[in-house]
N, CA and C atoms as a LAMMPS dump frame, in Angstrom:
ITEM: TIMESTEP
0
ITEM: NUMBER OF ATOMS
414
ITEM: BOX BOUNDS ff ff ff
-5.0000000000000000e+02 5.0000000000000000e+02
-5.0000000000000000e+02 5.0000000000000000e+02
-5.0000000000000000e+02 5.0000000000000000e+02
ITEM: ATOMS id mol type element x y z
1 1 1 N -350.254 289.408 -137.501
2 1 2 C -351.064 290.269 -138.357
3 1 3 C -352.316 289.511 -138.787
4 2 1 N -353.475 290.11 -138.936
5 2 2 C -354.746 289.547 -139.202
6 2 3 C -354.483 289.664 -140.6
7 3 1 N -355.31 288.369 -141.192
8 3 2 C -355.549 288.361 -142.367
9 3 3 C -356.596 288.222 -142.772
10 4 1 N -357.61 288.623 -144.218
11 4 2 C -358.566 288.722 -144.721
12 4 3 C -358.448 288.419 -146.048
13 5 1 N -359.907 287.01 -146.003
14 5 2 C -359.913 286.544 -147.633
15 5 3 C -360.893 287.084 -148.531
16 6 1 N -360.348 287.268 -149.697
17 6 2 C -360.961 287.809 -150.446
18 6 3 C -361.746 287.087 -152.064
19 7 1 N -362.848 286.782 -151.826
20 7 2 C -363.521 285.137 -152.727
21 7 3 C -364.422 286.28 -153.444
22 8 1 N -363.897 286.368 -154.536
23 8 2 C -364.673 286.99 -156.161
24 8 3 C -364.438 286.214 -157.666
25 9 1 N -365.034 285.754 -158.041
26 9 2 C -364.099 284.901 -159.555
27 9 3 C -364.318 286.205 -160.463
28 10 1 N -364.483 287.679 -160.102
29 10 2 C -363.943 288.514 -160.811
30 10 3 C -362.708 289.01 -161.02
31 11 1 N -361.655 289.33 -161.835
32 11 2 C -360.727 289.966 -161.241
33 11 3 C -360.427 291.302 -160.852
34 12 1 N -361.643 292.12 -161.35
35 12 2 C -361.863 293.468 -161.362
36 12 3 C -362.593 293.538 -159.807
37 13 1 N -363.101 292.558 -159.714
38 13 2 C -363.835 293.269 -158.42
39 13 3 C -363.077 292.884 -156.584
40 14 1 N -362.335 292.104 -157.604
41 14 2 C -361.028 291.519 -156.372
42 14 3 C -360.226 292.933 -156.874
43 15 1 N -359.767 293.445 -157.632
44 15 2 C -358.965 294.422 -157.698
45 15 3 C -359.332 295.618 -156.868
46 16 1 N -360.633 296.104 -156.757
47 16 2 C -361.661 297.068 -156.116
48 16 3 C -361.197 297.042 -154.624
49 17 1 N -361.442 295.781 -154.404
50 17 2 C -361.307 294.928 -153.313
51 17 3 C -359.764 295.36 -152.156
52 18 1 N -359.147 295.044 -153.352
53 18 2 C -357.664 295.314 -152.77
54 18 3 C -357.367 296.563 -152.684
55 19 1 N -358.073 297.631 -153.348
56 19 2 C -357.74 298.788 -153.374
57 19 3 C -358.026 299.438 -151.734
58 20 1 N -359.856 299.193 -151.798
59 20 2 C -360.281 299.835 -150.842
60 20 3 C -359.782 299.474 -149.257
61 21 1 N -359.142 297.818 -149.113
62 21 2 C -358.755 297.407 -148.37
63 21 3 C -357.57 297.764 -147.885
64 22 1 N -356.781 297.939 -148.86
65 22 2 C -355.217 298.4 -148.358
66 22 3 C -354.585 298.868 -147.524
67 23 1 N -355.465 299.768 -146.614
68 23 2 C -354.93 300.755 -145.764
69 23 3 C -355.621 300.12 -143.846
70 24 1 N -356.07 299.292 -144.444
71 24 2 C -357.098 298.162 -143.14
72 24 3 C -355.882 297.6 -142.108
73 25 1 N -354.675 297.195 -142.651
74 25 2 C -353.557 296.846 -141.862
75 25 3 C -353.974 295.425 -141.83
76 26 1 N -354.262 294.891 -142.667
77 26 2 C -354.164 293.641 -142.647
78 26 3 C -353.517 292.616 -144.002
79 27 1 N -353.266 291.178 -143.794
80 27 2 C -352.643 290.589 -145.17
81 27 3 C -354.266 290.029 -145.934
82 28 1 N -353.899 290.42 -147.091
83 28 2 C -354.825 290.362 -148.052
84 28 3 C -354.641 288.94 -149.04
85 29 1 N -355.318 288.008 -148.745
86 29 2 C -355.312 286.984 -149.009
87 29 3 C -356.442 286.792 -150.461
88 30 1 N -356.013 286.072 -151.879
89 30 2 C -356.982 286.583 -152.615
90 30 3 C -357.192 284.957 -153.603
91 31 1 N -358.912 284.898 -153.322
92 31 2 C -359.442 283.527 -154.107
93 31 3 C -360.541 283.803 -155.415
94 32 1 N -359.852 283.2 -156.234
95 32 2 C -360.907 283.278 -157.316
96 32 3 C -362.157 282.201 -157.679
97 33 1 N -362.335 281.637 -157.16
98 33 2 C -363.07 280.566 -157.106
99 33 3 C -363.842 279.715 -155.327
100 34 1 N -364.747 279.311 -155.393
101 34 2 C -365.045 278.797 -154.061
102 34 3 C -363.979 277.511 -154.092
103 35 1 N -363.667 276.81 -154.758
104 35 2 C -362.587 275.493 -154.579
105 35 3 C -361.327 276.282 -153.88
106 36 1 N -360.971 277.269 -154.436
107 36 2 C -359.741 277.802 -153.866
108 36 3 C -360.054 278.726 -153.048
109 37 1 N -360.888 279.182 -152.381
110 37 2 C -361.292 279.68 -151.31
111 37 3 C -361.074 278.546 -150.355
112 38 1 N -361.456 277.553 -149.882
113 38 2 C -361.506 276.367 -149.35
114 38 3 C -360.483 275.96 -149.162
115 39 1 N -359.961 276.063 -150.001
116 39 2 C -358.128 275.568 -149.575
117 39 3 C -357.172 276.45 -149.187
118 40 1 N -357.606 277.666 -149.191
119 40 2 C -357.064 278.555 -148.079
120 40 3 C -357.025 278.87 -147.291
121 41 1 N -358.641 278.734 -146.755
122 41 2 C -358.804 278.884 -145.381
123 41 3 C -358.587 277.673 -144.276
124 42 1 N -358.492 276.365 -145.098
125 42 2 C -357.566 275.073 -144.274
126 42 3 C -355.953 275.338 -144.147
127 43 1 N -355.958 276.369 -144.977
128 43 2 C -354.26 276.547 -144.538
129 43 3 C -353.887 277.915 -143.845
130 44 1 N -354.714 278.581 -144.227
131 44 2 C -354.301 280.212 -143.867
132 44 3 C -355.496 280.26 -142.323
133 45 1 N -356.461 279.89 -142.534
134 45 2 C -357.287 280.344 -141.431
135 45 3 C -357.353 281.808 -141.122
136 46 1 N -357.769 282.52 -142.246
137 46 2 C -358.565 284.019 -142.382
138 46 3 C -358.766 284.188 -141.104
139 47 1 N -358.992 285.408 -140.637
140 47 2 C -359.967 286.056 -139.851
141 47 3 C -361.25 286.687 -140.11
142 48 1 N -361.163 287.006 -141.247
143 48 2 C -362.172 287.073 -141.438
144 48 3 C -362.339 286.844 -143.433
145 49 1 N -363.326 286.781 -143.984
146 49 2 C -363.588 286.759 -145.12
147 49 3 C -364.49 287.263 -145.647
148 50 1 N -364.264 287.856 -146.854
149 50 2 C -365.309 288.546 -147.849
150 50 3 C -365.668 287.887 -148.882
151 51 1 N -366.825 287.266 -148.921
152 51 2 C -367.007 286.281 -150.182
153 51 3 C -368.421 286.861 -151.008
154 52 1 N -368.385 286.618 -151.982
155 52 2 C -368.992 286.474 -153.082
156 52 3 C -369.958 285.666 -153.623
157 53 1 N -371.317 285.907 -154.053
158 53 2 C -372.306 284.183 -153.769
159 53 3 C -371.946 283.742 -155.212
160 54 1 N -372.279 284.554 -156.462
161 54 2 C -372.694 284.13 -157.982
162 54 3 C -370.988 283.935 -157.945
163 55 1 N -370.855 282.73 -158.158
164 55 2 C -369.465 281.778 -158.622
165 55 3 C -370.015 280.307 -159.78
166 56 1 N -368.454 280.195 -160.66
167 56 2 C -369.199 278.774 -161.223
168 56 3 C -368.489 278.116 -160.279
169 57 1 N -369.135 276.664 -160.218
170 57 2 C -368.682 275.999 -159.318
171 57 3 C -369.207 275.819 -158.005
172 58 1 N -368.11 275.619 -157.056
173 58 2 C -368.822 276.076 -155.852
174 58 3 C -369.329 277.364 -155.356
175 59 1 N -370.219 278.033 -155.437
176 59 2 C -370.756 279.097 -155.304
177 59 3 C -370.526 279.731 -153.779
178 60 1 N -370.995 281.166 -153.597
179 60 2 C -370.505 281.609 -152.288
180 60 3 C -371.544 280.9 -150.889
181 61 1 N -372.822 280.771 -151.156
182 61 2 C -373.345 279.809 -150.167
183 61 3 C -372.917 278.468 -149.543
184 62 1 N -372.215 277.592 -150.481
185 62 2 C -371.949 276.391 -150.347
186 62 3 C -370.567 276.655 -149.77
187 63 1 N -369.701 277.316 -150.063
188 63 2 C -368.135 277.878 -149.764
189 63 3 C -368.581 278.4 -147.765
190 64 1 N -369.406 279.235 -147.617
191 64 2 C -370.225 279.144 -146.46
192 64 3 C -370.638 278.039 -145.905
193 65 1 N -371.551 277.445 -145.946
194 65 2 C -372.045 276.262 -145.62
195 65 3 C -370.463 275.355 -145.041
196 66 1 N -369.791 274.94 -145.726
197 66 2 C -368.577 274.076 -145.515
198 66 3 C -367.633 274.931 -144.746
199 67 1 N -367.419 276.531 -144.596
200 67 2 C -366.837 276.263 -143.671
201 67 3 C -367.003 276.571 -142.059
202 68 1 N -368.458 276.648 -142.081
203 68 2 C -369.204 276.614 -140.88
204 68 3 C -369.429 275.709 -140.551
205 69 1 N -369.47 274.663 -141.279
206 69 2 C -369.776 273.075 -141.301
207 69 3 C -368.466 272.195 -140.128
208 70 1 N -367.216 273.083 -140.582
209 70 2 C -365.989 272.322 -140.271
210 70 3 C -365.681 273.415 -138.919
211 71 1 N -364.734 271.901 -137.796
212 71 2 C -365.02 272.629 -136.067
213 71 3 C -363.595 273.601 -136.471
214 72 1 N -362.961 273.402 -137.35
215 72 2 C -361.546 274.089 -137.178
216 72 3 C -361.749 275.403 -138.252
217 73 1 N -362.768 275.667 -138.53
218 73 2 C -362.853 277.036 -139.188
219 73 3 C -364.655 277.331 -139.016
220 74 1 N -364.927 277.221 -138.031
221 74 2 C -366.805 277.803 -138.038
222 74 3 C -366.577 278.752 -137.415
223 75 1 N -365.933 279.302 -136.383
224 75 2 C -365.683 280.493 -135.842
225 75 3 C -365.18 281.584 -136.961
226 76 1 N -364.817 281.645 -138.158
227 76 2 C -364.028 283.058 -139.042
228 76 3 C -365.341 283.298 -139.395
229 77 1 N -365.44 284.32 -139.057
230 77 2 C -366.651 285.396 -139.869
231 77 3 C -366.416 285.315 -141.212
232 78 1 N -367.946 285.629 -141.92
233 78 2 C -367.817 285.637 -143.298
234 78 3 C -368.602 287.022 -143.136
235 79 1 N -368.392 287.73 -144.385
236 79 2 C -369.051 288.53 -144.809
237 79 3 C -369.462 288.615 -146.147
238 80 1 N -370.91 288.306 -147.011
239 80 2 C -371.174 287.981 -147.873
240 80 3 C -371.067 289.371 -149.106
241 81 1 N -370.507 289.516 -150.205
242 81 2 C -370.368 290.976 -150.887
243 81 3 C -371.644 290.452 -151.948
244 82 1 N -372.502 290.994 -152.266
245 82 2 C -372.947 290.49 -153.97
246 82 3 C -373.809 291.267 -154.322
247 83 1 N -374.316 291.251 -155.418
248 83 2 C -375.598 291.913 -156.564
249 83 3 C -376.882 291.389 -156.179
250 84 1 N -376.963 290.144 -155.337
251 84 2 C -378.219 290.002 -154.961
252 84 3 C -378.426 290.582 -154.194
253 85 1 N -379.949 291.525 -154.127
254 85 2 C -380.252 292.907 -153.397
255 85 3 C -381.526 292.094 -152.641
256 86 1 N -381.972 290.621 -152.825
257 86 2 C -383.075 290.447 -152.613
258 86 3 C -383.165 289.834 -150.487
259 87 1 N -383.902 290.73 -150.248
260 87 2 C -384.362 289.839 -149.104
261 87 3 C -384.315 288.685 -148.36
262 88 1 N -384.404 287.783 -149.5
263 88 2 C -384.344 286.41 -149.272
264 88 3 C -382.941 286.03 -149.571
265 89 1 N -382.093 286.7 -149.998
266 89 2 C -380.626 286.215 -150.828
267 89 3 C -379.774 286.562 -149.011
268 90 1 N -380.631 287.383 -148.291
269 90 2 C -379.529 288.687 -147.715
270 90 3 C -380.136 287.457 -146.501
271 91 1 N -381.521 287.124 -145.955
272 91 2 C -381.304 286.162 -145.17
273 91 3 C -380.885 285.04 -145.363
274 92 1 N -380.808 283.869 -146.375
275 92 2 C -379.927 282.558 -146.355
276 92 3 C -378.648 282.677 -145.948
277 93 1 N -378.362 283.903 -146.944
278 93 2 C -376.616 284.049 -146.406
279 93 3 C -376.424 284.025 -144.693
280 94 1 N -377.318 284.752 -144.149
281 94 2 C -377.57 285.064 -142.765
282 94 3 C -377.596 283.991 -142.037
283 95 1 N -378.863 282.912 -142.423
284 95 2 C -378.964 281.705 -141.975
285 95 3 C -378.17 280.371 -142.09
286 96 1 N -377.214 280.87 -143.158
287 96 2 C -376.199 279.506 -143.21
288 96 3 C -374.876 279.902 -142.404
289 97 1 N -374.801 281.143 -141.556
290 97 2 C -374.082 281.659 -140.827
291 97 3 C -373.023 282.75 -140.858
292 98 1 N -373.478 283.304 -142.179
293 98 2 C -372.684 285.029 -142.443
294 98 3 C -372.861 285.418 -141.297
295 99 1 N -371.949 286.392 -141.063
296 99 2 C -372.089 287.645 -140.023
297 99 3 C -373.017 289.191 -140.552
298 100 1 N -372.71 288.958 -141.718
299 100 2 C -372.558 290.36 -142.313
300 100 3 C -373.083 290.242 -143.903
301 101 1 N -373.816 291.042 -144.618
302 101 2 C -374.289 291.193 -145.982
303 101 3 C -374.14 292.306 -146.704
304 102 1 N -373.179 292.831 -147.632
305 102 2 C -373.408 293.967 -148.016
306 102 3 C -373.43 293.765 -149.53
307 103 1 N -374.182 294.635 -150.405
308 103 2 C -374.7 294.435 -151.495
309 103 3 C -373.697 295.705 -152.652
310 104 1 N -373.364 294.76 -153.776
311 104 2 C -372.75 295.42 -154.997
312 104 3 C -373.911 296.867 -155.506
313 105 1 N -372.983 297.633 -156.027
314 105 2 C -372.076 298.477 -155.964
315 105 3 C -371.462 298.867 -154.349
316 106 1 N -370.285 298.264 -153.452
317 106 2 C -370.289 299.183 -152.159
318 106 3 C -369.529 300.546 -151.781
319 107 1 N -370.013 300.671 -150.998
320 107 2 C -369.243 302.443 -150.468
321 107 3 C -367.853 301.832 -150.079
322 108 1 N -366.987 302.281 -150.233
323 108 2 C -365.337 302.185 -149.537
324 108 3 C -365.376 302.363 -147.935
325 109 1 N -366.399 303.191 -147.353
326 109 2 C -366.126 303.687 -145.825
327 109 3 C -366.955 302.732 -145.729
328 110 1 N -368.061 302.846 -145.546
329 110 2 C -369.026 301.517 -145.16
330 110 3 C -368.772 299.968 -145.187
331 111 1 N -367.84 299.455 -146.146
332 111 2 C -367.253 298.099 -146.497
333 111 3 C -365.944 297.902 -144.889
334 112 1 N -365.082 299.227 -145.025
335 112 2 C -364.256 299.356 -143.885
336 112 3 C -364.615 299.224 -142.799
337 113 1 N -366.225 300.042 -142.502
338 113 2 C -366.399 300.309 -141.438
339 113 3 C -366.912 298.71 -140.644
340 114 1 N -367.473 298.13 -141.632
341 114 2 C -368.074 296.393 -141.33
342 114 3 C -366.54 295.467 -141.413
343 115 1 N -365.874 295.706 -142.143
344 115 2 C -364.512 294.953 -141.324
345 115 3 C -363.953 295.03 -140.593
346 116 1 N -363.625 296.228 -140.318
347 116 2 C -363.145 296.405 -138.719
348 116 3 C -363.963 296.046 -137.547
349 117 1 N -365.511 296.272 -137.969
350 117 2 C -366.205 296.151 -136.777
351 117 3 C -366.03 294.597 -136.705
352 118 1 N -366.485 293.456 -137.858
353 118 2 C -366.196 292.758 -137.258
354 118 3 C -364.767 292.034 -136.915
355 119 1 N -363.508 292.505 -137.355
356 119 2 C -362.776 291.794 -137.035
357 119 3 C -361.969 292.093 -135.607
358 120 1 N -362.825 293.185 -135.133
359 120 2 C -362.766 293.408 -133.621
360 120 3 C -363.548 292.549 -132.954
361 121 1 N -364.853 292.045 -133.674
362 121 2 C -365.623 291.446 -133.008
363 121 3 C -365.076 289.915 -132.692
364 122 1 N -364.08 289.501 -133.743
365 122 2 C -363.538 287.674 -133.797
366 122 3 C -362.68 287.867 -132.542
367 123 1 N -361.803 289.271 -132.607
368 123 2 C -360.031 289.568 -132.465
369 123 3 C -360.678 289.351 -130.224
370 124 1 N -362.256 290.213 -130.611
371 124 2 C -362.025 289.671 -128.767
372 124 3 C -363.165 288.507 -128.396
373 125 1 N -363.504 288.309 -129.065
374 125 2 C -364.374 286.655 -128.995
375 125 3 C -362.851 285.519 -129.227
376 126 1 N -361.756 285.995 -129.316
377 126 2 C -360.69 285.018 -129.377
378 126 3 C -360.38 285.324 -127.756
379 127 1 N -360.363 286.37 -127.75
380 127 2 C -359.08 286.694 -126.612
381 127 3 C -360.193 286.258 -125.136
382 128 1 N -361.511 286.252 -124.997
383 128 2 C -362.297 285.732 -124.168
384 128 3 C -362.273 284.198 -124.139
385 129 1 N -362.27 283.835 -125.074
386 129 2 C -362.295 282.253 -125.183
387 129 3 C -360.781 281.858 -124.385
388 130 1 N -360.034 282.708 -124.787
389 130 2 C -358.037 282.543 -124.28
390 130 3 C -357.956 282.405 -122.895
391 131 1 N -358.866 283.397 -122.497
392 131 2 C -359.039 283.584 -121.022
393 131 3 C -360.006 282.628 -120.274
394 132 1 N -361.377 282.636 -121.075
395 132 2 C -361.346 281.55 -120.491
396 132 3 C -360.633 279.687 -119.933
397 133 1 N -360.528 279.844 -121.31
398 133 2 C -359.589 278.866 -121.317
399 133 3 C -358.259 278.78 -119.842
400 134 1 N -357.526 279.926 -119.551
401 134 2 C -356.458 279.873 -118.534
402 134 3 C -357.15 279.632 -117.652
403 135 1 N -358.312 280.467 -117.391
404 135 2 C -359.429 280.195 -115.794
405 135 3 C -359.774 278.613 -115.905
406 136 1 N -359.974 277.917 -116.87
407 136 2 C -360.516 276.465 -116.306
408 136 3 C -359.051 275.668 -115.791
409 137 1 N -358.1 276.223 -116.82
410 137 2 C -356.43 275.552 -116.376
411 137 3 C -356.077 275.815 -114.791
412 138 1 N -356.807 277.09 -114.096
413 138 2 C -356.077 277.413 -112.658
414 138 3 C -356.909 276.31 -111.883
């Protein structure tokens, strides 16, 4: 079963979160903080993730940054959720290697419709890599 993390240090908006997600068929993995985001995805290895930038602490850029940084988790898509509406907020996220940006308040179908798309997009960028992989073994 695919799993998906969920990085808000709200608890209301992780609650939102879980609501709209529920029916996605996936395990719902849930971080309140970028420190504990980080230590989940060294153990759980998400498929994909929904993170959050405005955090105290490690914030959602830097929580990005590190785990694109690292060879055993740069492949999980991130998808950045937040209130910054600005241009420049929506490309860094972009450029430190989000997949995906969608901005607070979100639609329920539209949030779905970008997780599935991409976690079809990891689920066969895995299964190509698999294959390749057997073709260099023959």
């Amino acid at each position: 079963m695919e799993s998906i993390l969920l990085v808000d240090d709200q608890p209301a908006n992780l609650q939102v979160l879980l609501q709209m997600l529920e029916g996605v068929g996936c395990k719902l993995l849930v971080a309140k903080s970028g420190e504990a985001a980080l230590t989940i995805v060294q153990k759980a290895r998400p498929d994909l993730i929904l993170l959050d930038i405005m955090m105290p602490g490690i914030d959602g850029y830097e929580v990005c940054r590190r785990v694109k940084a690292n060879p055993g988790t740069e492949k999980i898509p991130i998808i950045f959720l937040s209130s910054l509406d600005e241009t420049s907020d929506k490309v860094r996220g972009l450029q430190l290697g989000a997949v995906d940006y969608v901005t607070k308040p979100f639609q329920t179908e539209e949030l779905i419709a970008r997780v599935n798309t991409h976690l079809t997009v990891h689920r066969l960028s895995r299964e190509v890599q698999k294959r390749r992989d057997e073709l260099q073994h023959e």
